[in-house]
C-alpha beads as a LAMMPS data file, in Angstrom:
LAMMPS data file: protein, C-alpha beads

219 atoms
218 bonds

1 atom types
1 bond types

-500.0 500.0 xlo xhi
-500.0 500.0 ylo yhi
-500.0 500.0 zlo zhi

Masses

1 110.0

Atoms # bond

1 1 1 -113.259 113.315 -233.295
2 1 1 -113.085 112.107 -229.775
3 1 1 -110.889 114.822 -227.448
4 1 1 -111.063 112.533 -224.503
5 1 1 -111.070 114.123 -221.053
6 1 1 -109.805 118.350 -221.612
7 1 1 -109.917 120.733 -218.922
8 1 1 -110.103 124.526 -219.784
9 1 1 -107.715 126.480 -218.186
10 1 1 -109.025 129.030 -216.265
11 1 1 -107.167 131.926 -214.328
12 1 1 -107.805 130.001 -211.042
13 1 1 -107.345 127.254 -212.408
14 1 1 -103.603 128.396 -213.429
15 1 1 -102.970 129.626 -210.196
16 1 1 -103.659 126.597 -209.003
17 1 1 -100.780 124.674 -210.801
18 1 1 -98.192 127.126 -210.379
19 1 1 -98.908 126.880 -206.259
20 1 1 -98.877 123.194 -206.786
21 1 1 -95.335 123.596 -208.726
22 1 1 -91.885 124.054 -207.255
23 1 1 -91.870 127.955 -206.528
24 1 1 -89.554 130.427 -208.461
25 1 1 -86.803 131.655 -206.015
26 1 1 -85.873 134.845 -205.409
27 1 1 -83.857 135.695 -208.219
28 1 1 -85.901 134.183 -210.496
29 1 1 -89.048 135.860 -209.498
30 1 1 -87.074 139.045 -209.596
31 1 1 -86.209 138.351 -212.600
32 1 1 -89.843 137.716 -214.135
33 1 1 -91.195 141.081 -212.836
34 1 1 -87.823 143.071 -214.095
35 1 1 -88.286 141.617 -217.613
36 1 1 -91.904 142.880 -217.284
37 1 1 -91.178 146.362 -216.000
38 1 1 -88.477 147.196 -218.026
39 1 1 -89.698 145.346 -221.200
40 1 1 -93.561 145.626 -221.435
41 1 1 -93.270 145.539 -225.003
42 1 1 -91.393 142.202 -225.321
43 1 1 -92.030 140.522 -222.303
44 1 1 -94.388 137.758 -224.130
45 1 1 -91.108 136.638 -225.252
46 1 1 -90.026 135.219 -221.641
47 1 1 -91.075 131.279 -221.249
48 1 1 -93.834 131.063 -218.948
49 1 1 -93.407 130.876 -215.344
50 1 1 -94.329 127.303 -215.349
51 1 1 -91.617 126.733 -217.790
52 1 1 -88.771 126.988 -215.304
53 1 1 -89.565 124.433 -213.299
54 1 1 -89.960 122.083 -216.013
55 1 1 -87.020 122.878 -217.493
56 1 1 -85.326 122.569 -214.210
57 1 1 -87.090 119.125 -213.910
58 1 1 -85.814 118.172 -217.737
59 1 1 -82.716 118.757 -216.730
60 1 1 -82.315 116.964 -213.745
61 1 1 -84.470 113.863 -214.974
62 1 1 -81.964 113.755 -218.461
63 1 1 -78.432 114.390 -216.412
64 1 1 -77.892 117.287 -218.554
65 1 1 -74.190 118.373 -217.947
66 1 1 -73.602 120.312 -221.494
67 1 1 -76.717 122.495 -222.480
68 1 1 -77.228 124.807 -225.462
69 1 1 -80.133 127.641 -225.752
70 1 1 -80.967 128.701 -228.936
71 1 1 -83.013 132.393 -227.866
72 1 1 -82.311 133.817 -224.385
73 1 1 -83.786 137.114 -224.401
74 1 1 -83.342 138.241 -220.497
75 1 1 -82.311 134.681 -219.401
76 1 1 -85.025 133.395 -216.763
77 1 1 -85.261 129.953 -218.706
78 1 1 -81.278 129.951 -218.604
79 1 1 -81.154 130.743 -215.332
80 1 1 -83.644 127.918 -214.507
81 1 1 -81.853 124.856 -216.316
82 1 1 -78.389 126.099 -214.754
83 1 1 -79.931 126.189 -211.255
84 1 1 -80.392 122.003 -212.427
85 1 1 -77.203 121.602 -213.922
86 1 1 -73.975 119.859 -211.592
87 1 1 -71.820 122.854 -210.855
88 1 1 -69.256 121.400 -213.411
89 1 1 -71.669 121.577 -216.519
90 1 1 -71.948 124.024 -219.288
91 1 1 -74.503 125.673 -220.902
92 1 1 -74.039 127.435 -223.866
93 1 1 -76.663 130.961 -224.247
94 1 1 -77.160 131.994 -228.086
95 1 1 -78.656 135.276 -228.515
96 1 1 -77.952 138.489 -230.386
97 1 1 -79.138 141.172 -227.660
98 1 1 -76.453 142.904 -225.500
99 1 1 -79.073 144.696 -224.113
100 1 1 -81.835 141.899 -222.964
101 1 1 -79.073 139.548 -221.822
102 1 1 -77.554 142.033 -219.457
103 1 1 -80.878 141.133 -217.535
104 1 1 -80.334 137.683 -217.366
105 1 1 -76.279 138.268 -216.876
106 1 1 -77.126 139.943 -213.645
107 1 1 -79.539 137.615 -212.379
108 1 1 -77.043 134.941 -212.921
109 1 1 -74.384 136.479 -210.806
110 1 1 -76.692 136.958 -208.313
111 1 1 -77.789 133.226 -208.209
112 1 1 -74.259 132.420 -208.271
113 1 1 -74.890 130.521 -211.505
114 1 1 -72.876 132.581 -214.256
115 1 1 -70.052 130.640 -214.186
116 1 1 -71.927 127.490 -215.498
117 1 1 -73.017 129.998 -218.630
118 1 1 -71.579 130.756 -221.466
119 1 1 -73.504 133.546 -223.312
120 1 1 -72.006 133.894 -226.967
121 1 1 -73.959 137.474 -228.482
122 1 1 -73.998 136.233 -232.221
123 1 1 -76.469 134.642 -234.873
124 1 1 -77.243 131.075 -233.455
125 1 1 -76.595 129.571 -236.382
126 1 1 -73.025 130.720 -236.394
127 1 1 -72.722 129.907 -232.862
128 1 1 -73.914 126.194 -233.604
129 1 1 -71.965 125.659 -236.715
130 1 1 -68.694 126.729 -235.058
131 1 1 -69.559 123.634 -232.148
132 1 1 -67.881 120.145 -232.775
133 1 1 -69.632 117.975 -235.107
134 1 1 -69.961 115.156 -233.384
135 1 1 -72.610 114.161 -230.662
136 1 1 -71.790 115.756 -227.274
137 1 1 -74.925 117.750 -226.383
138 1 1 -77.409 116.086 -223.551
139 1 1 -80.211 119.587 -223.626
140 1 1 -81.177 121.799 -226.270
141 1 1 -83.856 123.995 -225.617
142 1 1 -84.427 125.985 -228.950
143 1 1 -86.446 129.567 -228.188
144 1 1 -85.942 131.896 -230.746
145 1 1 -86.703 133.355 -234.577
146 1 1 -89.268 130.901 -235.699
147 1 1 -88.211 131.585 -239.503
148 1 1 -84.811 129.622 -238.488
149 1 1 -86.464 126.607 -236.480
150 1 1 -85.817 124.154 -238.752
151 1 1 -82.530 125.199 -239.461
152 1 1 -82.114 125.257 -235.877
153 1 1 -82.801 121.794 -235.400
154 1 1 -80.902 120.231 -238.227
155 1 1 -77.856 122.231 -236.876
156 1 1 -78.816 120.785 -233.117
157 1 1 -79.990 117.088 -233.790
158 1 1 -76.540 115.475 -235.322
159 1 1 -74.699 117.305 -232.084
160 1 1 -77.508 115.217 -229.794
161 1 1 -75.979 112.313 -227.921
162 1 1 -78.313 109.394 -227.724
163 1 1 -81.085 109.758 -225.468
164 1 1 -80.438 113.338 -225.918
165 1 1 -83.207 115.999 -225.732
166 1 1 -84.460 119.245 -227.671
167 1 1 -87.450 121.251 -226.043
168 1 1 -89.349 123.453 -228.395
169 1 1 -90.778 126.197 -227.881
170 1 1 -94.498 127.885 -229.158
171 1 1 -95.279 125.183 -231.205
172 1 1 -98.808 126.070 -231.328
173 1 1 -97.753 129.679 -231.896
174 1 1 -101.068 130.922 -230.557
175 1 1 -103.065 128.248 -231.683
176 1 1 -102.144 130.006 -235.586
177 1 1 -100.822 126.862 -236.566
178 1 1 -104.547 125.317 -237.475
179 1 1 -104.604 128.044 -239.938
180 1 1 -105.364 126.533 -243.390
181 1 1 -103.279 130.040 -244.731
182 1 1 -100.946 130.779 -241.864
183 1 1 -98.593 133.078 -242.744
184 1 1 -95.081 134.161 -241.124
185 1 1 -93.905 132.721 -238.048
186 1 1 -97.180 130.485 -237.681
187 1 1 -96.516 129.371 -241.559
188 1 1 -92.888 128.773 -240.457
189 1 1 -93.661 127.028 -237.212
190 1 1 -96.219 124.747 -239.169
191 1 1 -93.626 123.168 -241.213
192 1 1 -91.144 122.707 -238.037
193 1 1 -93.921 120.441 -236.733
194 1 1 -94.145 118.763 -239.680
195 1 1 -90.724 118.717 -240.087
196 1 1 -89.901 117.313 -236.067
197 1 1 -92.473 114.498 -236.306
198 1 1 -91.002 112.899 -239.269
199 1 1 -87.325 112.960 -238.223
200 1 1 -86.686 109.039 -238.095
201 1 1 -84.068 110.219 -235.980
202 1 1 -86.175 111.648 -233.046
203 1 1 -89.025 110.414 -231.143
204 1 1 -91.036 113.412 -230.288
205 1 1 -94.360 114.219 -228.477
206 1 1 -96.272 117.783 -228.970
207 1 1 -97.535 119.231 -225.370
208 1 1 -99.933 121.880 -225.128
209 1 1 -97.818 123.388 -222.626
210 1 1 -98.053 127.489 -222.572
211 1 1 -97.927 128.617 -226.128
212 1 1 -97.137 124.715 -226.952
213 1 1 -93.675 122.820 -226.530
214 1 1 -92.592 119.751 -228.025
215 1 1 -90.363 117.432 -226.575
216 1 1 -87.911 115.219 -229.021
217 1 1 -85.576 112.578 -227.501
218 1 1 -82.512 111.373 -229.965
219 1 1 -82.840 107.587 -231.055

Bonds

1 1 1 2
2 1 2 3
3 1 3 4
4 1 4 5
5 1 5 6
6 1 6 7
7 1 7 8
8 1 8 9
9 1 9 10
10 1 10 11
11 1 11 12
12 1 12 13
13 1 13 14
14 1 14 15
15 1 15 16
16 1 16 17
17 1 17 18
18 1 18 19
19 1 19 20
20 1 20 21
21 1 21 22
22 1 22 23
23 1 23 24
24 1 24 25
25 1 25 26
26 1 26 27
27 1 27 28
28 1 28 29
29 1 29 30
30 1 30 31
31 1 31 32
32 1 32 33
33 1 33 34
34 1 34 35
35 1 35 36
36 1 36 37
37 1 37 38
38 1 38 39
39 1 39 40
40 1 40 41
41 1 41 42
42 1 42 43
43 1 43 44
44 1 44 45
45 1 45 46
46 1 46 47
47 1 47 48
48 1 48 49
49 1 49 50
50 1 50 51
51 1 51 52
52 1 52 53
53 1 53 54
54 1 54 55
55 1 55 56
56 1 56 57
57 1 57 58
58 1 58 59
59 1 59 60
60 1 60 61
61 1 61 62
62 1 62 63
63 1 63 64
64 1 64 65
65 1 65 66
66 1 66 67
67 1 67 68
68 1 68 69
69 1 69 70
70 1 70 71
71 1 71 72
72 1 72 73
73 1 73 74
74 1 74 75
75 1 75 76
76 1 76 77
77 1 77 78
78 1 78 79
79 1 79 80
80 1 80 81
81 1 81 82
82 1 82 83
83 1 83 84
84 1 84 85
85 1 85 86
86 1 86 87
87 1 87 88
88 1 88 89
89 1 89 90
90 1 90 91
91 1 91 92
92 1 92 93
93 1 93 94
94 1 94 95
95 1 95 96
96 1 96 97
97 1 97 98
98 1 98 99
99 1 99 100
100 1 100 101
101 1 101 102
102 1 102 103
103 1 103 104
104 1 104 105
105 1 105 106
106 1 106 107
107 1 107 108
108 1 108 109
109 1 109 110
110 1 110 111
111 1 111 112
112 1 112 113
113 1 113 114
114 1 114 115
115 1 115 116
116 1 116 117
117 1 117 118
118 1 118 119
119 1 119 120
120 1 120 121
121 1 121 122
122 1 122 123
123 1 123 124
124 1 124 125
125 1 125 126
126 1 126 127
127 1 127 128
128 1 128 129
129 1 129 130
130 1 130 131
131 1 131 132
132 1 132 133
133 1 133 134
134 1 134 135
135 1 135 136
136 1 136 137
137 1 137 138
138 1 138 139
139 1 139 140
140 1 140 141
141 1 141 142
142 1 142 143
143 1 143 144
144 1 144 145
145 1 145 146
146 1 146 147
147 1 147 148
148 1 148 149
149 1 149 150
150 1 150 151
151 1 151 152
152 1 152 153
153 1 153 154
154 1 154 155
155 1 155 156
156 1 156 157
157 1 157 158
158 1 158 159
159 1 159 160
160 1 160 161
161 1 161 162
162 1 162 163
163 1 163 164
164 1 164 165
165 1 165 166
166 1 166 167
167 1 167 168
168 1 168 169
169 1 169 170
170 1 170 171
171 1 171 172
172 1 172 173
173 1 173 174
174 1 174 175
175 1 175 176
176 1 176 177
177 1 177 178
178 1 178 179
179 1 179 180
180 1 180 181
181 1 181 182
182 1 182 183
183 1 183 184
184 1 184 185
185 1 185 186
186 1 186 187
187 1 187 188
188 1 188 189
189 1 189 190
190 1 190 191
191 1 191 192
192 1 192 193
193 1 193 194
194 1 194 195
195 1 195 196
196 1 196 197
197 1 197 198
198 1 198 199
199 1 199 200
200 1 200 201
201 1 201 202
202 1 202 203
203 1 203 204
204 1 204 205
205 1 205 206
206 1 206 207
207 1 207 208
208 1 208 209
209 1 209 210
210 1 210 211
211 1 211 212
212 1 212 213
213 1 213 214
214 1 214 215
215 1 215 216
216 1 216 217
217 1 217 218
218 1 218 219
């Protein structure tokens, strides 16, 4: 099979796109080292640093005004999309973690962002199912237990407007997903993929961004 032109990413190679990226500010980068000071053991689970940006650029590009995050954990990608949002836009936080969100509620104050974000500490899916029905949301970026993607999305892409868009997250879920017997998460994120790129009612495109993030736009 022909791969075209690829580029391996080295470490110097990496920092050379995050210096060639909008810089995290203050807060943020705070943030990033307190998640992996005070979290060593989870910290894998905050989006990459080159994630906030983009997300920040997503936002902006899409006119985003009413946002919903399924997975916050300590709430540096939050914190990056509100930072993009008008200061009358919404964006709704799902997570079930008092204790990792309290990061991300203090880093919000701080950017004086908090009042633009609505954290609601429950499971997602209750969170989403209690939402209207009908199409009102312009963002989605989904984050979280990869067991519960797909019902994730089905829960997300009816309450897309058009032109809407989901981000997803570690779609290549360490590169597992070319396992012929992937198991678990990489089993589960497998059949999302499959799942996302034959929704008629989505047009998506796979990135090999970080651990991998897919970008679907509603029809």
């Amino acid at each position: 099979m022909t791969k075209g032109n690829e580029t391996k990413i080295t470490d110097e190679l990496y920092a050379y796109m995050l210096a060639h990226n909008p810089p995290l500010d203050p807060v943020q980068r705070e943030l990033v080292e307190t998640t992996y000071a005070r979290l060593p053991e989870h910290a894998g689970m905050q989006s990459a640093e080159e994630q906030g940006p983009l997300l920040a650029f997503l936002v902006r590009l899409t006119g985003a005004r009413h946002i919903v995050e399924v997975g916050t954990f300590t709430g540096f990608s939050a914190l990056s999309m509100a930072r993009a949002m008008p200061a009358d836009g919404l964006l709704i936080a799902c997570d079930v973690s008092e204790e990792w969100t309290a990061y991300g509620r203090e880093a919000w104050e701080k950017a004086g962002v908090a009042d633009r974000i609505d954290l609601r500490i429950a499971p997602a899916l209750d969170t989403l199912r209690a939402m209207p029905a009908e199409p009102h949301i312009d963002f989605a970026y989904l984050d979280a237990d990869k067991g519960n993607y797909i019902a994730y999305w089905e829960e997300l892409v009816p309450r897309m407007r058009q032109g809407g868009v989901i981000t997803s997250d570690n779609v290549l879920f360490h590169g597992r997903v070319t396992e012929p017997e992937a198991t678990g998460a990489a089993a589960a994120i497998k059949e999302f993929n499959d799942h996302v790129s034959a929704d008629p009612r989505m047009d998506s495109v796979l990135l090999t961004v970080s651990d991998g993030l897919t970008l679907s736009r509603k029809r």
